[in-house]
N, C-alpha and C positions, 0 to 999 in steps of 0.2 A: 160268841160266848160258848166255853163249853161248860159240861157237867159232869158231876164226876160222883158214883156212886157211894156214902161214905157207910164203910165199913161190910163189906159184901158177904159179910161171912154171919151176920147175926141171920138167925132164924123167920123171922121176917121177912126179908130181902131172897134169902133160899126160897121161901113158899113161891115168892113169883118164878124163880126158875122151874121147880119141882113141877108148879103147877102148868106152865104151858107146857112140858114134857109130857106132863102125864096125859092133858089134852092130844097133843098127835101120837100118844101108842092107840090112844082112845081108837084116833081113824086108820089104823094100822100102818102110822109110821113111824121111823126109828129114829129119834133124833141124834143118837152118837152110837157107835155102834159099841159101848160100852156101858151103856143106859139100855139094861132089860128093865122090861116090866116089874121084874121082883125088886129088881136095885130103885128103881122107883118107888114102887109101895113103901119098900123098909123107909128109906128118905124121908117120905112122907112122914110117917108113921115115929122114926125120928123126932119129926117136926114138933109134929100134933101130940105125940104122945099114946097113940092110937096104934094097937097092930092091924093091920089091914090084912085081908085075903085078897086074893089075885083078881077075884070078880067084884071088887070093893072101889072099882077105880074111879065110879061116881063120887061114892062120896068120899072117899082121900082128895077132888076136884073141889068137891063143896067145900071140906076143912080147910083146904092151903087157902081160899077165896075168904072163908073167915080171918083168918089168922092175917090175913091181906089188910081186907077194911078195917078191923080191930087195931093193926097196930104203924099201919103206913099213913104218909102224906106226904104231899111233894115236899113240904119243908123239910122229913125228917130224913128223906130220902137221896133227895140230891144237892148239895152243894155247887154255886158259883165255883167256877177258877176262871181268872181274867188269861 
């Protein structure tokens, strides 16, 4: 069975990308080599609604994990395709 994420592009669904990204600048690594730090924050900040500064990356971490539990679950998230 696979799964298939529906609609990737709501805000929601970003927070989980935004946010493991922003976890490995955290440890100092680069996950694309087109994703700086800043491009991250703004994203973030995007999201949330929130401008972040550069040393803000905790909690731009904690916001996308809100915005996570507040508005995901498996139901709404991933669809069945046979």
């Amino acid at each position: 069975m696979a799964y298939v994420i529906q609609n990737p592009g709501r805000p929601e669904v970003q927070a989980i990308f935004v946010k493991a990204a922003l976890k490995m600048v955290r440890i100092g690594l680069k996950p694309a080599r087109h994703l700086t730090k800043t491009k991250l924050m703004a994203k973030a900040g995007e999201i949330s609604g929130v401008k972040y500064k550069r040393n803000e990356i905790d909690k731009a971490i904690e916001d996308m994990d809100a915005i996570i539990k507040a508005n995901i679950n498996a139901e709404t998230l991933l669809s069945d395709r046979p």
